[in-house]
C-alpha positions as CSV (number, residue, x, y, z in Angstrom):
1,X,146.2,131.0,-66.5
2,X,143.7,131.8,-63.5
3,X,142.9,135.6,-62.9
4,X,145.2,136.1,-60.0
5,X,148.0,135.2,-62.1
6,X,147.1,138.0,-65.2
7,X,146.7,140.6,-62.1
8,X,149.8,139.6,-60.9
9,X,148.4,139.2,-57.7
10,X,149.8,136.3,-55.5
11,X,147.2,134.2,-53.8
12,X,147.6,133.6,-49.8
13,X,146.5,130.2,-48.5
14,X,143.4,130.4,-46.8
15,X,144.1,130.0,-42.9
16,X,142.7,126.6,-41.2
17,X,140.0,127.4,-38.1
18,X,141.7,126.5,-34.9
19,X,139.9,123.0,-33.9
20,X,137.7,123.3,-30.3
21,X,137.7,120.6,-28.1
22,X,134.3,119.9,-27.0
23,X,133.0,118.0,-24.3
24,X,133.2,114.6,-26.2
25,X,137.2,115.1,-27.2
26,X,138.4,116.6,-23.7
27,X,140.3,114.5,-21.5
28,X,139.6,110.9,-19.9
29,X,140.3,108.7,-17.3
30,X,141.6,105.5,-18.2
31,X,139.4,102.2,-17.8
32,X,141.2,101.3,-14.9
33,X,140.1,104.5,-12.8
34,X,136.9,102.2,-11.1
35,X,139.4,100.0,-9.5
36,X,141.6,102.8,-8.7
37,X,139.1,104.3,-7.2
38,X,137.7,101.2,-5.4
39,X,140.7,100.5,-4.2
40,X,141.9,104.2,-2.8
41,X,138.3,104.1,-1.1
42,X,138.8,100.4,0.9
43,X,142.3,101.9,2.3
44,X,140.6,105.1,3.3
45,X,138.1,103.6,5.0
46,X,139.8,100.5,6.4
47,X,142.3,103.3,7.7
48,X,139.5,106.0,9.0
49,X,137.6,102.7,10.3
50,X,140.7,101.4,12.2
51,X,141.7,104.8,13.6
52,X,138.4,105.6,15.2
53,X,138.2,102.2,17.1
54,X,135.4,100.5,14.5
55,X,135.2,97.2,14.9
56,X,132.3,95.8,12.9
57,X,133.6,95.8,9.3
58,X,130.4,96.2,8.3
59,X,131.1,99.9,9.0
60,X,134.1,100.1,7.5
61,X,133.0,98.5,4.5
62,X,130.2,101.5,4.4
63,X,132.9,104.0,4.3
64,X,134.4,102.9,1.8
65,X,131.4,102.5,-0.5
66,X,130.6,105.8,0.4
67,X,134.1,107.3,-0.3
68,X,134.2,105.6,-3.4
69,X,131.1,107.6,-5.0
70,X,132.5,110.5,-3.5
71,X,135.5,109.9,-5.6
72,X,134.7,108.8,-8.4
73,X,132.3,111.9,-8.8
74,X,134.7,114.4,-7.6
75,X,137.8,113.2,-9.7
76,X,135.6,112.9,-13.1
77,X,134.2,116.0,-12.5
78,X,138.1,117.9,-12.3
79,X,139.7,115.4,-14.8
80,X,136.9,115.3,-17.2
81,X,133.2,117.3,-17.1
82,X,130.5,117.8,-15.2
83,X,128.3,115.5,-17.6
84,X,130.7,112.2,-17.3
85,X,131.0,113.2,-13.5
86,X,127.0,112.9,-13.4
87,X,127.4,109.0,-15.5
88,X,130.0,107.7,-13.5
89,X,128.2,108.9,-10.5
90,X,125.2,107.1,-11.6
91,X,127.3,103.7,-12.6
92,X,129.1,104.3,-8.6
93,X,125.5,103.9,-6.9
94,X,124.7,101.1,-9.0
95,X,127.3,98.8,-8.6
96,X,127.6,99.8,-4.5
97,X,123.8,98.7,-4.7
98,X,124.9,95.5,-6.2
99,X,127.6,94.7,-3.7
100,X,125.5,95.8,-1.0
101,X,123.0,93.3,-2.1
102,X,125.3,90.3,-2.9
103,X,127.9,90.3,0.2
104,X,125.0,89.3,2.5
105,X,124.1,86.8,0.3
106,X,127.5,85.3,-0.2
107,X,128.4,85.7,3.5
108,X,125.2,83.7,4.2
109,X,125.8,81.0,1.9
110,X,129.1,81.2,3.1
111,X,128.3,80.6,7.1
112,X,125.6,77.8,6.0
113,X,128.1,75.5,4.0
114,X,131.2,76.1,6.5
115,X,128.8,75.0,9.5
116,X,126.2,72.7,8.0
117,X,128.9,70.6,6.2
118,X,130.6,69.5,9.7
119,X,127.3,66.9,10.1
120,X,126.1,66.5,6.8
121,X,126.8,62.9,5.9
122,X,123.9,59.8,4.7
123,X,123.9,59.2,7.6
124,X,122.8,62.3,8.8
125,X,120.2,62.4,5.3
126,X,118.9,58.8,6.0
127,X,118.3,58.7,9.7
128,X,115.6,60.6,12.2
129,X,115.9,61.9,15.7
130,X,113.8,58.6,16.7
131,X,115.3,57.9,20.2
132,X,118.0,60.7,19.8
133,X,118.2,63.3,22.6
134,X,117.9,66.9,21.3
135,X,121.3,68.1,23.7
136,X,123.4,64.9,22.5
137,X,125.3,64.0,18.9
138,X,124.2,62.1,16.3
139,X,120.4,61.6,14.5
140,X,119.4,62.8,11.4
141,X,117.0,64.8,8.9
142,X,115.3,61.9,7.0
143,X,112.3,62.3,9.1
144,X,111.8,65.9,7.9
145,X,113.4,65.7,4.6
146,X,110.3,63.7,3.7
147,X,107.4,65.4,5.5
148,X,108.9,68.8,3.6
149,X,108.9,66.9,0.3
150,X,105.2,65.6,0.9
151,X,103.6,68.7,2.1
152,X,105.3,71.1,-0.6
153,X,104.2,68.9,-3.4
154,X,100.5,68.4,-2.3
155,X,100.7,72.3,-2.0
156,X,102.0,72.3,-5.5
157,X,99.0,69.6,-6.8
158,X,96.6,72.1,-5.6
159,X,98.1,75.8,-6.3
160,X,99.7,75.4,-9.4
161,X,96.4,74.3,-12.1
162,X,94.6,76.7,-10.0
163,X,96.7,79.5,-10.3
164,X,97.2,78.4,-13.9
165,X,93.9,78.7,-14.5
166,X,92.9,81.7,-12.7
167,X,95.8,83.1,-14.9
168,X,94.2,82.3,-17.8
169,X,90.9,83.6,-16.8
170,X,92.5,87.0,-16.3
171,X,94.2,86.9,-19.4
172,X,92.4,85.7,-22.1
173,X,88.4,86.1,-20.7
174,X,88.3,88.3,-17.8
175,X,86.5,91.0,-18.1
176,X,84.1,93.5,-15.8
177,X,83.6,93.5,-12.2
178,X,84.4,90.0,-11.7
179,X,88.2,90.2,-13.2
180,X,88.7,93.2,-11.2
181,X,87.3,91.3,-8.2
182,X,90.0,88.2,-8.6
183,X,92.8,90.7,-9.4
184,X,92.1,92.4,-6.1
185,X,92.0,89.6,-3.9
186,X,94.7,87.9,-5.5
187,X,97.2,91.3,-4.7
188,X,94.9,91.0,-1.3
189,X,96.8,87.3,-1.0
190,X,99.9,88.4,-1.7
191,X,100.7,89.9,1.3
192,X,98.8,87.7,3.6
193,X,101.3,86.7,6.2
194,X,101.8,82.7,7.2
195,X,100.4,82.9,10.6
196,X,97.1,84.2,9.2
197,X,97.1,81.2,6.4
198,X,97.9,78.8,9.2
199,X,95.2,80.0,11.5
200,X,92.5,80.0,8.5
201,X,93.1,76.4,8.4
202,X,93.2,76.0,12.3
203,X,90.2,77.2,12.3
204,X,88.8,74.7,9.8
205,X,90.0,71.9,12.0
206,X,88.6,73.1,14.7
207,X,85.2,73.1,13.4
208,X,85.6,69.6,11.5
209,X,87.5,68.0,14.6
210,X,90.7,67.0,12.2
211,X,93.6,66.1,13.6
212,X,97.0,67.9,12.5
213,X,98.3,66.2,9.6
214,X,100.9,67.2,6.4
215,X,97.9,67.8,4.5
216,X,96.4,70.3,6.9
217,X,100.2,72.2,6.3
218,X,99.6,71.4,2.6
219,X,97.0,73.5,2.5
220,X,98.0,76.5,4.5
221,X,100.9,76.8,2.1
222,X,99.1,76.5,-0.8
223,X,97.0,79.8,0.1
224,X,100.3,81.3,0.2
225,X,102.0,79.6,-3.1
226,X,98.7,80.4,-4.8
227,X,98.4,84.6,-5.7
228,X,102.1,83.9,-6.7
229,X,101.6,81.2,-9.1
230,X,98.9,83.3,-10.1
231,X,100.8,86.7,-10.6
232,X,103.8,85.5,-12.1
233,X,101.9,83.3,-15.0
234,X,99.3,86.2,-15.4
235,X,102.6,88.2,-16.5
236,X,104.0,85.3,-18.6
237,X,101.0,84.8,-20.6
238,X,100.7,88.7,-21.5
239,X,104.0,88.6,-22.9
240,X,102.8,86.0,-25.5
241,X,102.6,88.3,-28.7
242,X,99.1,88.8,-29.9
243,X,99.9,87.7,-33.7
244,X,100.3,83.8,-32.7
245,X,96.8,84.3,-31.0
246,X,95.5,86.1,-34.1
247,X,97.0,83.3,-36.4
248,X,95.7,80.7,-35.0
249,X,92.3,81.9,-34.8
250,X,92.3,83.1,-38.5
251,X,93.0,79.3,-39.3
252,X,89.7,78.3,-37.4
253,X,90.7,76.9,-34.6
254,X,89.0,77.2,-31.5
255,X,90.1,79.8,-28.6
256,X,90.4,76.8,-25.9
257,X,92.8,75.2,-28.7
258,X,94.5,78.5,-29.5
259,X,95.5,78.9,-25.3
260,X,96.1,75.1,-25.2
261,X,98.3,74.6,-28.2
262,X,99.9,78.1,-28.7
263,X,99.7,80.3,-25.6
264,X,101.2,78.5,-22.5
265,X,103.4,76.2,-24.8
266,X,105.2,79.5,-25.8
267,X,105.3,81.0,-22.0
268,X,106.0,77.6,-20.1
269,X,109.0,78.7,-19.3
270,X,108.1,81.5,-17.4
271,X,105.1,79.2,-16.2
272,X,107.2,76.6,-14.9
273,X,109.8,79.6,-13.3
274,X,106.9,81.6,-11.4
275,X,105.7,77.8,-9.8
276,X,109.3,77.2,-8.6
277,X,109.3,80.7,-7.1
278,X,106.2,79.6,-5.1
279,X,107.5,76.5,-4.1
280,X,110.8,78.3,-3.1
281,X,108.8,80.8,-1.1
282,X,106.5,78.3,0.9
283,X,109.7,75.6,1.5
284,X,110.7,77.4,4.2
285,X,107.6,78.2,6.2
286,X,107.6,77.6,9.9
287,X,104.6,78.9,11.2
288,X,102.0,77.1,9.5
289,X,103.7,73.6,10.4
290,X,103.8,74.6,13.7
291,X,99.7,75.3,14.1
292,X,98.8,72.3,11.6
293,X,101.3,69.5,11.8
294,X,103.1,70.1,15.2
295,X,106.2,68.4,14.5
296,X,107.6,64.5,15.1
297,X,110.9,62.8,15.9
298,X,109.6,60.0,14.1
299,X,109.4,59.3,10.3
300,X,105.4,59.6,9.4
301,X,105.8,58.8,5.6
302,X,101.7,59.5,5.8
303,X,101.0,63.0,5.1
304,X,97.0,62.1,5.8
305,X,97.1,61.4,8.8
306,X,99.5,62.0,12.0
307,X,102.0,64.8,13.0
308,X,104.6,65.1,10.4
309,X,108.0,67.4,10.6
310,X,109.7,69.2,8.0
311,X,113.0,70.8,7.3
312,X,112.4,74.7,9.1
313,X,110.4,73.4,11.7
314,X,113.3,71.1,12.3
315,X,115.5,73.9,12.0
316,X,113.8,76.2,14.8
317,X,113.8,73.0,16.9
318,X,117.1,72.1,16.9
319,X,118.3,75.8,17.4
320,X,115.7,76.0,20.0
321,X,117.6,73.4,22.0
322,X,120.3,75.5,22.7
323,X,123.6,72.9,22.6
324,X,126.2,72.5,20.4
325,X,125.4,69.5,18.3
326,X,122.0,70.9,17.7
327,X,123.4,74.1,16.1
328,X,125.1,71.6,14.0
329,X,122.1,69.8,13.1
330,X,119.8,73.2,12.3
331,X,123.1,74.3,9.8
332,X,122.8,71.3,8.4
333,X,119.2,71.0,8.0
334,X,119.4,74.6,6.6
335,X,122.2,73.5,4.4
336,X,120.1,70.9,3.2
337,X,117.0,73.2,2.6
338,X,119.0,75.1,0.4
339,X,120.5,72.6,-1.5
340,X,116.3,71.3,-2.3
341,X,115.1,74.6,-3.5
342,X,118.6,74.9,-5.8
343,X,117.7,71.4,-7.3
344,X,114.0,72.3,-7.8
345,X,115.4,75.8,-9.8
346,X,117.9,73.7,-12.2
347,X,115.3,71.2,-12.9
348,X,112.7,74.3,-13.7
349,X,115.2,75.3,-16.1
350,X,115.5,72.0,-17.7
351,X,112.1,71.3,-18.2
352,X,111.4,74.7,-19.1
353,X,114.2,74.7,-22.0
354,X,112.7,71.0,-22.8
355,X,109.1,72.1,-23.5
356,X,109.7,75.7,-25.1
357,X,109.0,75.7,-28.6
358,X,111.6,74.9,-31.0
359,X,112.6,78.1,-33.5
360,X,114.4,78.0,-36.3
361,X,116.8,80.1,-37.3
């Protein structure tokens, strides 16, 4: 028998400590709320948009991405706290960022395909404007379809083993004033504007007496598809580990072998991804074509030697024209254009995923 019992003194049960709800246990809003939310927001501002006599629903869409932050940050901070008001506020402005940034784009994709797909036939890919007057139906993009295949891929020949190299350079042996000096100029290129590229070259056939040519065009866009084949492999190749350089050194190979055999085999995919970004950023150029190559209705298949045309300067001379079955032709052309850099992206990817090295699991 316990103490308490030979006392006769009857034990009480000890009482149980209310439970606090802290922040973490309070009350929540269900998973739905967002599209609550979202959708409270579009009527409110459809409705405030419509009532003041808006018509571009650009504003009204605005509103409403502003009314949905307001809230979402107001309602979690009475339903919940002040700390979940602050993340859902946060998570409001991102994903109104991300619409903001991807209705353009859809509404752009959007306007090309419903107007570029009224004249895109083969016919339309496998004729030229030979004989074809600018204000009248009919002709075709062949002409420029291949004087944009021809001048982006001598660009390509040239930039990308110089960029690849350079890249190199930087990475695994540049060091002292003369790294430095590259790395400058190459963020120096960067932001070079096309006009200027197209008027270094101008200038060059000016003083040589050349006549405009694809190749002249090939070469203005190389200065621009250069610093970015440049920066973007200079970032793949630093995010090759340091222990498959170290490795293969400490088995005695050679440091020209180690980059060869190890280092861009394990970053070509990011290699091959930065070169189709260049490519992608120089395919629609205008300015230079219009210094260097000058344009032709007819199909040049030499990019050596006479004018050549090419898919945006075909563009911005059909829309120049001003009539109705031009416009058709430059959405199509544009249409078109897309379509090429989409191809070269997905067949980035595949090569990429063909030469990456194999893992095991």
């Amino acid at each position: 028998m316990s103490q308490a019992a030979n006392t006769g003194i009857q034990e009480r049960p000890t009482p149980m400590a209310p439970t606090r709800k802290t922040s973490l246990s309070s009350r929540a809003l269900p998973r739905w709320a967002p599209l609550a939310f979202a959708a409270v927001a579009i009527a409110l501002g459809v409705g405030i948009g419509a009532a003041a006599g808006w018509r571009s629903h650009t504003q009204w869409g605005l509103l409403s991405a502003l009314l949905f932050v307001v809230i979402s940050y107001v309602t979690t901070t009475v339903v919940e706290n002040q700390r979940q008001a602050k993340d859902r506020l946060a998570t409001s402005v991102v994903w109104v960022c991300f619409l903001l940034a991807v209705v353009p784009l859809f509404s752009l994709i959007w306007t090309t395909v419903s107007r570029g797909a009224k004249v895109l036939d083969g016919y339309f890919l496998t004729h030229s404007m030979a004989g074809v007057p600018g204000i009248e139906a009919g002709g075709g993009v062949y002409h420029a379809l291949i004087g944009t295949l021809e001048q982006v891929g001598i660009a390509t020949l040239i930039s990308a083993p110089i960029g690849l190299l350079t890249a190199v350079y930087l990475v695994e042996y540049g060091k002292g004033a003369l790294a430095k000096a590259v790395t400058f100029f190459v963020d120096v290129m960067t932001g070079i504007p096309s006009i200027v590229a197209g008027l270094f070259i101008l200038s060059i056939m000016l003083m040589a007496q050349l006549q405009p040519s694809g190749l002249m065009g090939s070469l203005a866009l190389s200065i621009l598809m250069l610093p970015v084949v440049v920066r973007s492999t200079e970032e793949m190749l630093k995010l090759v580990p340091n222990e498959l350089r170290e490795a293969s050194l400490a088995l005695g190979i050679p440091k020209w072998r180690t980059i060869l055999k190890v280092v861009i085999p394990t970053a070509i995919g990011g290699i091959t991804t930065g070169v189709m970004l260049a490519i992608a950023r120089i395919a629609g150029e205008t300015a230079p074509i219009m210094l260097l190559v000058f344009g032709s209705q007819l199909i040049n298949p030499n990019p050596f030697q006479g004018a050549q045309s090419s898919l945006p300067f075909y563009i911005w001379e059909q829309y120049k024209i001003g009539s109705e079955p031009s416009y058709d032709r430059a959405w199509a052309a544009a249409l078109v254009l897309i379509a090429f850099v989409m191809i070269l992206n997905l067949v980035a990817r595949g090569i990429a995923r063909w030469k990456a090295p194999k893992t095991g699991r």
